[in-house]
C-alpha positions as CSV (number, residue, x, y, z in Angstrom):
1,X,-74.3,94.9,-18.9
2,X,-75.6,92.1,-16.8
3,X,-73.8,89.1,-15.4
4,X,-75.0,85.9,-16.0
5,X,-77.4,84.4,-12.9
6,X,-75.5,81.8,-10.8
7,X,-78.2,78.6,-9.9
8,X,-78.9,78.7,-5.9
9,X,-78.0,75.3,-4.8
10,X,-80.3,72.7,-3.4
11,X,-80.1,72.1,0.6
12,X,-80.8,68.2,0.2
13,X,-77.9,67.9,-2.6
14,X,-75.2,70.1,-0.1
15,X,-76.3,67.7,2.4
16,X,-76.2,64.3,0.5
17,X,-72.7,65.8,-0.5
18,X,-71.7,66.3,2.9
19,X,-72.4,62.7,3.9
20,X,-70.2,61.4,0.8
21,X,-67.4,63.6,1.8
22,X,-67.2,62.1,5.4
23,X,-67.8,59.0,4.6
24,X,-64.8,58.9,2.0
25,X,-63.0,60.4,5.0
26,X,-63.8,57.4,7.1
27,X,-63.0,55.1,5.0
28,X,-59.4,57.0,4.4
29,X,-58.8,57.0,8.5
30,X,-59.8,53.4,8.8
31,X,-57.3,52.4,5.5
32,X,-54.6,54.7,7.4
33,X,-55.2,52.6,10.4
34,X,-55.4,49.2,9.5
35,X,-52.2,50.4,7.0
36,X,-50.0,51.4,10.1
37,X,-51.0,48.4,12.7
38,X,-50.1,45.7,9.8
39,X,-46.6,48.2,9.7
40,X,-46.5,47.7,13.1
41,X,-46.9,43.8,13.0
42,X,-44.4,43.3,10.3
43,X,-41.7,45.3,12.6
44,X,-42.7,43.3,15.2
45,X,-42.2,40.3,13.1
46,X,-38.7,41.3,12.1
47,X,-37.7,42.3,15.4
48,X,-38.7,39.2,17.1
49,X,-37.1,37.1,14.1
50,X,-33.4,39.6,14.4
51,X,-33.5,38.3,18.3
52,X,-34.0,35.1,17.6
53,X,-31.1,35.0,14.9
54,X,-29.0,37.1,17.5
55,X,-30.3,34.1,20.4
56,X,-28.9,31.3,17.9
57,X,-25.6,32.8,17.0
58,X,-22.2,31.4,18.2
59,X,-21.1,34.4,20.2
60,X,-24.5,33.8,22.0
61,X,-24.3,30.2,22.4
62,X,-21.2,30.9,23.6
63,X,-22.4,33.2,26.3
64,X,-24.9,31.0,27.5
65,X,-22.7,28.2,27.9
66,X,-20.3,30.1,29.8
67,X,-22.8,31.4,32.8
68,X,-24.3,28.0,33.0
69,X,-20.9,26.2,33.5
70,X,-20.3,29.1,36.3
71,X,-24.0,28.5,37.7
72,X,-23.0,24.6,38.0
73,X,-19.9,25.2,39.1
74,X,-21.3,27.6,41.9
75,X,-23.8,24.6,42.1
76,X,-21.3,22.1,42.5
77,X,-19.5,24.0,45.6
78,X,-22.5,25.0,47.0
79,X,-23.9,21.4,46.8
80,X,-27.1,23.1,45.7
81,X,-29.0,20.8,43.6
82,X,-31.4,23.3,42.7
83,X,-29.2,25.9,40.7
84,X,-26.8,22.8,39.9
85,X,-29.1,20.7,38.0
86,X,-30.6,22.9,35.3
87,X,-27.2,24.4,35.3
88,X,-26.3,20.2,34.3
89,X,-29.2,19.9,31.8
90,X,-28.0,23.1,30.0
91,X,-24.4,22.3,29.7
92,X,-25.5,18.8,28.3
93,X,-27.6,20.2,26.1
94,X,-25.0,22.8,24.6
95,X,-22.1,20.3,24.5
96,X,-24.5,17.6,22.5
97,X,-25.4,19.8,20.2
98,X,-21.5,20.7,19.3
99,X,-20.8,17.2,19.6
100,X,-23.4,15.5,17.9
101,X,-23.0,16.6,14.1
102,X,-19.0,15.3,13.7
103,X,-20.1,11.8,16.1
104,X,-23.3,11.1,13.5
105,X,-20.6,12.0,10.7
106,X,-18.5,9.1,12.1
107,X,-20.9,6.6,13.1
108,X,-22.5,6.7,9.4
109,X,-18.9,6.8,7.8
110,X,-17.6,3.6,10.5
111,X,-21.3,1.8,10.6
112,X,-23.4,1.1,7.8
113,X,-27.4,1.7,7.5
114,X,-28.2,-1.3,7.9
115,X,-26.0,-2.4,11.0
116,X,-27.5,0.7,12.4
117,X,-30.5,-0.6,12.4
118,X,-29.6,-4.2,13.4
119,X,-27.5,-2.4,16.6
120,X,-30.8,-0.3,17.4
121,X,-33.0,-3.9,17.1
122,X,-31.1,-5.7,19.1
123,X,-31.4,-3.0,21.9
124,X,-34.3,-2.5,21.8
125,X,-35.8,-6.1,21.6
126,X,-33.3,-6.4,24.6
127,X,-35.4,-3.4,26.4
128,X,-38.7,-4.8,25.3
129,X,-37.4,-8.8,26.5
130,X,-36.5,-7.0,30.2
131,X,-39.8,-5.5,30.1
132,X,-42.0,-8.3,29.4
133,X,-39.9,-9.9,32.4
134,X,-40.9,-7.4,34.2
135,X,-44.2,-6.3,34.1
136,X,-45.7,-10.1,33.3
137,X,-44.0,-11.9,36.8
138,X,-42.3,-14.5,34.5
139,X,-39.4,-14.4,36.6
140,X,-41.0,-15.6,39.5
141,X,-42.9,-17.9,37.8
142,X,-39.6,-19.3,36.3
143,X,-37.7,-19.8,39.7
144,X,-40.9,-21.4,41.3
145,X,-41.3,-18.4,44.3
146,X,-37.5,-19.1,45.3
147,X,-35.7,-15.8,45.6
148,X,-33.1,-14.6,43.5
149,X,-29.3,-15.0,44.4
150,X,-28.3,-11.4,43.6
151,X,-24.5,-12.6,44.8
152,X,-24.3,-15.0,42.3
153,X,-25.6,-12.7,39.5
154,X,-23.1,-10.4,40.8
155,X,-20.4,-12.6,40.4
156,X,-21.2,-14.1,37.1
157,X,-22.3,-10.3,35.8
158,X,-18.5,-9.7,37.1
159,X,-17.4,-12.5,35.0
160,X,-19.3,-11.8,32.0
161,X,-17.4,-8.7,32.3
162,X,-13.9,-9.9,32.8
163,X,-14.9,-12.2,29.8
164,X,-16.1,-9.0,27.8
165,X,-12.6,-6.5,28.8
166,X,-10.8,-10.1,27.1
167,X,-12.6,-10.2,23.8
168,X,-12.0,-6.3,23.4
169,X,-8.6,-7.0,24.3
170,X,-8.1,-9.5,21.5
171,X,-10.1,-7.4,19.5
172,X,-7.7,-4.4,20.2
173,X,-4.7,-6.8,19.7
174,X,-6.4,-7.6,15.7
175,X,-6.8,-4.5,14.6
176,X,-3.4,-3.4,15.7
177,X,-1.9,-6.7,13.7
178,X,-4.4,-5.8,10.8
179,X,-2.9,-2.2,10.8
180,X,0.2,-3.3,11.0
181,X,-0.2,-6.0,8.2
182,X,-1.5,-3.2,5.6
183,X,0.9,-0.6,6.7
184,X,3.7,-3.6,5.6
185,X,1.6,-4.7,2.0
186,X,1.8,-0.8,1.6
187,X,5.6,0.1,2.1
188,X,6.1,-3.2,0.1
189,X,4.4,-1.7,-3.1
190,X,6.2,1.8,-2.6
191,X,9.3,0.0,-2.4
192,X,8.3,-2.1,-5.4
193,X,7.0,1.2,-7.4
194,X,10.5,2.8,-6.5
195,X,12.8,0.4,-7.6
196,X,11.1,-0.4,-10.3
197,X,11.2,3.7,-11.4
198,X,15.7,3.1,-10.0
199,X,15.9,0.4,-12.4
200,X,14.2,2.0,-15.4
201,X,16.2,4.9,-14.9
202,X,19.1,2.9,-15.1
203,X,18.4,0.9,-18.3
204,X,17.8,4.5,-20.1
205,X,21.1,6.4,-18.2
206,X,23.2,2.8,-19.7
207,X,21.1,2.7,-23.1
208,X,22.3,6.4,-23.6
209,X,25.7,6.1,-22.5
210,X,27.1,3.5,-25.1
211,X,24.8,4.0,-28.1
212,X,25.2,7.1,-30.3
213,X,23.3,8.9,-32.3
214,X,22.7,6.3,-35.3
215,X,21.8,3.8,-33.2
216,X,25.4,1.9,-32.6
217,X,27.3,0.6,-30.0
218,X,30.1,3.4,-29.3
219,X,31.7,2.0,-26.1
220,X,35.0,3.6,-25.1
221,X,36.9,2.2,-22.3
222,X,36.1,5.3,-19.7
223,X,32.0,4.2,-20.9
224,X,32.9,1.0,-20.1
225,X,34.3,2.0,-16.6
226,X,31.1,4.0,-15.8
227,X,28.7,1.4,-16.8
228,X,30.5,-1.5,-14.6
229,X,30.2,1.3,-12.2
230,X,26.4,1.9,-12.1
231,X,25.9,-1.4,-12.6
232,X,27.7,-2.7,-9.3
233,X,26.0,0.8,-7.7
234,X,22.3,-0.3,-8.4
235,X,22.7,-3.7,-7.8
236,X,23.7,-3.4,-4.3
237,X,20.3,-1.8,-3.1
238,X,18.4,-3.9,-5.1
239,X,15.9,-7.0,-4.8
240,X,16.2,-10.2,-5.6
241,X,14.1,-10.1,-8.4
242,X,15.6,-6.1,-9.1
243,X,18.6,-7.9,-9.5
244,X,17.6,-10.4,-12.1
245,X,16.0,-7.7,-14.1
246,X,19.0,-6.3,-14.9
247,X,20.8,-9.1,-15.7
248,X,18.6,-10.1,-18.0
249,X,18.6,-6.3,-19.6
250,X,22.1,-6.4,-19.8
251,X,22.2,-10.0,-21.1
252,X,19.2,-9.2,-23.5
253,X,21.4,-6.5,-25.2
254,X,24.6,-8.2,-25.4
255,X,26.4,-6.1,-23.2
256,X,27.6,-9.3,-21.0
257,X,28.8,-10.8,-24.2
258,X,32.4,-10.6,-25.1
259,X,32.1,-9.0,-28.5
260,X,34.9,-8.8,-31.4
261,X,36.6,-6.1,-31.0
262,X,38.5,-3.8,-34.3
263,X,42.1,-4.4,-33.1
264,X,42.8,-0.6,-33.9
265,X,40.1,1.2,-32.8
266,X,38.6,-1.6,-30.0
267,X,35.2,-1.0,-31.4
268,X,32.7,-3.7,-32.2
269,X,32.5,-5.9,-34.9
270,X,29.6,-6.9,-37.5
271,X,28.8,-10.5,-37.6
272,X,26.9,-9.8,-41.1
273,X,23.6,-10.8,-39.8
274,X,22.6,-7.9,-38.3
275,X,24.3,-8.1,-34.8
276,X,27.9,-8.1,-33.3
277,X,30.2,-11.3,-33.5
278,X,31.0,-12.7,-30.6
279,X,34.8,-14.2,-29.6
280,X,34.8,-16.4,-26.5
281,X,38.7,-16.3,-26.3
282,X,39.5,-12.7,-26.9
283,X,36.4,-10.5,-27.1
284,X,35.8,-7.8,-24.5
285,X,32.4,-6.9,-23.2
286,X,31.1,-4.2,-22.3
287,X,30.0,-4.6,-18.7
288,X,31.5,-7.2,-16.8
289,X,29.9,-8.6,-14.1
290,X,33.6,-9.6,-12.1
291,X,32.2,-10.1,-8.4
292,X,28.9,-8.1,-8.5
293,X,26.9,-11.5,-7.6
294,X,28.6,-13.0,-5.1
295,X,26.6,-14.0,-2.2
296,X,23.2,-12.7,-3.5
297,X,20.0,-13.9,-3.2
298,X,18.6,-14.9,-6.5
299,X,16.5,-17.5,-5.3
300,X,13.1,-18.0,-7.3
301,X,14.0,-15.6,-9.9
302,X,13.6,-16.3,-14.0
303,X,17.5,-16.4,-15.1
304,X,16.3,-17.9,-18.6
305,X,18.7,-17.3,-21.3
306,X,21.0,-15.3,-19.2
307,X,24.8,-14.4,-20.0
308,X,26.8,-15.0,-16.7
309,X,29.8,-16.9,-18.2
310,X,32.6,-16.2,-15.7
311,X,30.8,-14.3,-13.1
312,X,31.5,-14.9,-9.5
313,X,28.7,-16.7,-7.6
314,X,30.6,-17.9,-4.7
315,X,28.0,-18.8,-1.6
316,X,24.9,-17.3,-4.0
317,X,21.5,-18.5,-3.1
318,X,19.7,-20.1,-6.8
319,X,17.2,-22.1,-5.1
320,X,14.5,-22.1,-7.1
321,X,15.2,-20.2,-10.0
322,X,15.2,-21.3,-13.7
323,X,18.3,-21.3,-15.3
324,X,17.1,-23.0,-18.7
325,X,19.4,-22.6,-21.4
326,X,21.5,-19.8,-19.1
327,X,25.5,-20.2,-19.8
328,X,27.4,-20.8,-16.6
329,X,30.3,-22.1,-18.2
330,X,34.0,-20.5,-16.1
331,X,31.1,-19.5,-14.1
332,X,32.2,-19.8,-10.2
333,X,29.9,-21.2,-8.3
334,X,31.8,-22.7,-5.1
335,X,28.8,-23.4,-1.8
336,X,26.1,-21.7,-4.3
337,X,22.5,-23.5,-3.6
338,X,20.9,-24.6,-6.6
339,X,18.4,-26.4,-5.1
340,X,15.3,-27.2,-6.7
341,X,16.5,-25.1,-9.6
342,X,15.7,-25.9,-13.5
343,X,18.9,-26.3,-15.2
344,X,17.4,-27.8,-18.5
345,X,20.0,-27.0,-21.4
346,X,21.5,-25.0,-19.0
347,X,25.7,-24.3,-20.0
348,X,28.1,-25.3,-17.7
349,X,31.4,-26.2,-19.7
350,X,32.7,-26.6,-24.1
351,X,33.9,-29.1,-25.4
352,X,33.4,-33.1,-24.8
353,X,32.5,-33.5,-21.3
354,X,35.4,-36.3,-20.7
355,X,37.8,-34.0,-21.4
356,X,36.8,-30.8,-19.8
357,X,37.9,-29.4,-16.5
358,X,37.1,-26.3,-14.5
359,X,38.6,-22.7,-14.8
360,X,42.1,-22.3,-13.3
361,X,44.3,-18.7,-12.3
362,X,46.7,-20.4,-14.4
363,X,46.0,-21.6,-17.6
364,X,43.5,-19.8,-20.7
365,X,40.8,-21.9,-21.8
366,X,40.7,-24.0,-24.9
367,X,37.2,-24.0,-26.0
368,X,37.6,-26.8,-29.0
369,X,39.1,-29.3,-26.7
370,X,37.0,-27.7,-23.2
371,X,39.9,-27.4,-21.1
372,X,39.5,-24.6,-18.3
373,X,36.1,-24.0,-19.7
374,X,33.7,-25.6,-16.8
375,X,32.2,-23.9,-14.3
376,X,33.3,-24.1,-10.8
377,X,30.7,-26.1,-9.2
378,X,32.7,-27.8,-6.1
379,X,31.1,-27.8,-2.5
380,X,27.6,-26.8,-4.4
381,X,24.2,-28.0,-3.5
382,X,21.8,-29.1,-6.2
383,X,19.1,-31.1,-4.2
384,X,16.2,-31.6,-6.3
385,X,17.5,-29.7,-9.5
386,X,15.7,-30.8,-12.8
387,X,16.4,-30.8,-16.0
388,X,19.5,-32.4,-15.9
389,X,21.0,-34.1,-18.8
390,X,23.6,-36.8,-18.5
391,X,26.8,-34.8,-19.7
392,X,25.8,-31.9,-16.9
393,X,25.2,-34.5,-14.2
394,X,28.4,-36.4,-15.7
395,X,30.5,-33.3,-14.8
396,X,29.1,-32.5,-12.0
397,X,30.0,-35.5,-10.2
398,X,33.3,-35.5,-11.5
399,X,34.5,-32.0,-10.6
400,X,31.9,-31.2,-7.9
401,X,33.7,-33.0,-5.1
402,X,31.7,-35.0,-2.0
403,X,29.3,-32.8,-0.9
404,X,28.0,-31.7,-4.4
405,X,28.1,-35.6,-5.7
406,X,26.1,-36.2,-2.2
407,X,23.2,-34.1,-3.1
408,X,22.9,-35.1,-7.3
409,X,19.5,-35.9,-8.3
410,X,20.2,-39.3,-9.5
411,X,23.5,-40.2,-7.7
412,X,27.1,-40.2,-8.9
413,X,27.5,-44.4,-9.1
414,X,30.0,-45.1,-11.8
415,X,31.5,-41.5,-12.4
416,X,34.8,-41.0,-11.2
417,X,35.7,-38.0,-8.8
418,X,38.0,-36.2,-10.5
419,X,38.5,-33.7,-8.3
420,X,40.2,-35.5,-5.7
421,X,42.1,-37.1,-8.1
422,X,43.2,-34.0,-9.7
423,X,44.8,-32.4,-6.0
């Protein structure tokens, strides 16, 4: 059995194959090569770029700084200019770079954009005026070859100067009233916000405390007590115009109006028209005012339509308030100032005016007739008051005694004085 003849190969194809094969290999070595020098390169690259992040970090920021301030201060001992001054130039450089990012903050938060630019102009066109100064020889020109008194610049330079230290001083002086005069509008509207939040408070704590459930007034004499006792509470710590607030609440709601009372049970009674009946002579409210405004300041407050019949109001300051159609009548108002107050319709007595006289400890009032019914009124000052009608300025230059007929818009010619006639 014979095996099958194997072909003798060609010498010119081994050697043509021979060259391919090194030549791939060649061209592997130099792709291996070029392969690891770019590896090389791109370590290199990240190397260099890790030391530069390591160069900018705090800690080594902080490092730096620290040997140059020792270099400068070994500088400064040494008096050795040459380590001393780069030493300088370094610190500088370090500290600017901390300070610079919260002073840029602040100039651009404290100086606009534009002023910015108007500050930097004006600098500048002052560096470029000195310059042209400078390098043209105006100034000689200008003071005609004479020479230049620096003694006198000096001294005006120290004048300008002394001017300069003045104008910041005044400016120092109006920011400082300015601060001032904002911090004041500002604790003025906290106060306002607060008592205004006190006095709402109140009107709800008195609103709940003598209405019930259905909506009616329920006011037991202990109730009573403890609204005449919040009510004198809050008015003590509160502004003029707190204080007038609440009186017109309370005279709003009827609770300064003496009200008919059930003789059993003391409640109040229907009038049939959908509110209580009032009784001048016998009913009982349910907050009386007693002494609670004497000597206050009401003055330029809106008192319209108010219910302050009997209240004391010795030595109170009115001036300017407005007091239209308000019933003062057995009202006490001995040395109040109602100057320059509007009293039109305003009450201050019953009955026919000839035959009505003030309040007395001793006798009731008769409101057909107007005995005991008046206010009050002697030693008061109403300067300037309008809207006085005859029968109010009638009375009160009868029963307001000199010094109240002194100031009457109008005069008092032709109306008795019955108060010194009465003594």
């Amino acid at each position: 059995m014979t095996r099958p003849s194997t072909p003798t190969p060609n010498p010119e194809e081994q050697q043509n194959s021979v060259s391919s094969r090194s030549a791939i290999e060649a061209d592997t070595s130099l792709s291996n090569g070029k392969g690891g020098l770019s590896t090389s390169m791109a370590g290199l690259k990240s190397t260099s770029a890790r030391f530069l992040r390591f160069a900018t970090t705090s800690s080594s920021l902080e490092l730096v700084t620290g040997a140059a301030t020792v270099v400068l201060i070994l500088g400064l001992l040494f008096h050795n200019s040459w380590i001393g001054l780069p030493a300088a130039v370094v610190v500088l450089w370090l500290s600017l770079r901390v300070l610079w990012p919260p002073l840029s903050k602040g100039l651009q938060e404290w100086v606009s954009v534009r002023n910015q630019q108007l500050i930097l102009a004006g600098v500048l066109s002052l560096a470029g005026l000195i310059g042209v100064i400078q390098f043209t020889g105006v100034l000689p020109m200008l003071l005609g070859g004479r020479s230049v008194n620096w003694e006198a610049v000096g001294a005006l330079a120290d004048s300008f100067g002394a001017i300069g230290q003045i104008l910041v001083a005044f400016l120092a002086l109006f920011v400082a009233w300015r601060q001032y005069v904002i911090s004041k509008e500002l604790t003025e509207q906290q106060n306002r916000i607060t008592q205004q939040q006190t006095i709402d408070a109140y009107f709800q704590g008195i609103s709940d405390l003598v209405i019930n459930e259905e909506g009616l007034l329920e006011d037991w004499p202990p109730e009573r007590a403890i609204a005449e006792g919040r009510t004198a509470a809050i008015l003590t710590g509160l502004s003029g115009e707190g204080k007038a607030k609440v009186i017109r609440f309370l005279s709003s709601s009827k609770l300064l109006t003496p009200l008919k009372r059930d003789r059993r049970l003391g409640r109040a009674i229907f009038d049939g028209l959908g509110g209580y009946e009032e009784d001048l002579e016998y009913g009982v409210r349910v907050i009386d005012l007693v002494g609670m405004l004497a000597n206050v300041d009401l003055s330029g407050t809106d008192l319209r339509r108010t219910e302050m019949s009997e209240a004391n109001l010795v030595h109170s300051n009115l001036q300017g308030c407005d007091l239209g159609r308000a019933n003062l009548s057995r009202c006490i108002l001995y040395g109040a100032n109602l100057s320059k107050t509007d009293l039109t319709r305003t009450r201050f007595f019953y009955g026919e005016v000839e035959q009505v006289t003030p309040r007395d400890r001793m006798n009731p009032p008769n409101f057909q007739t107007g005995a005991q019914t008046g206010a009050v009124i002697e030693n008061a000052d109403f300067s300037k008051a309008e809207g006085l009608s005859e029968e109010q300025r009638y009375y009160c230059c009868a029963w307001g005694g000199k010094k109240t007929r002194a100031t009457m818009p109008g005069g008092c010619e032709g109306i008795p004085n019955k108060l010194e006639g009465s003594r």
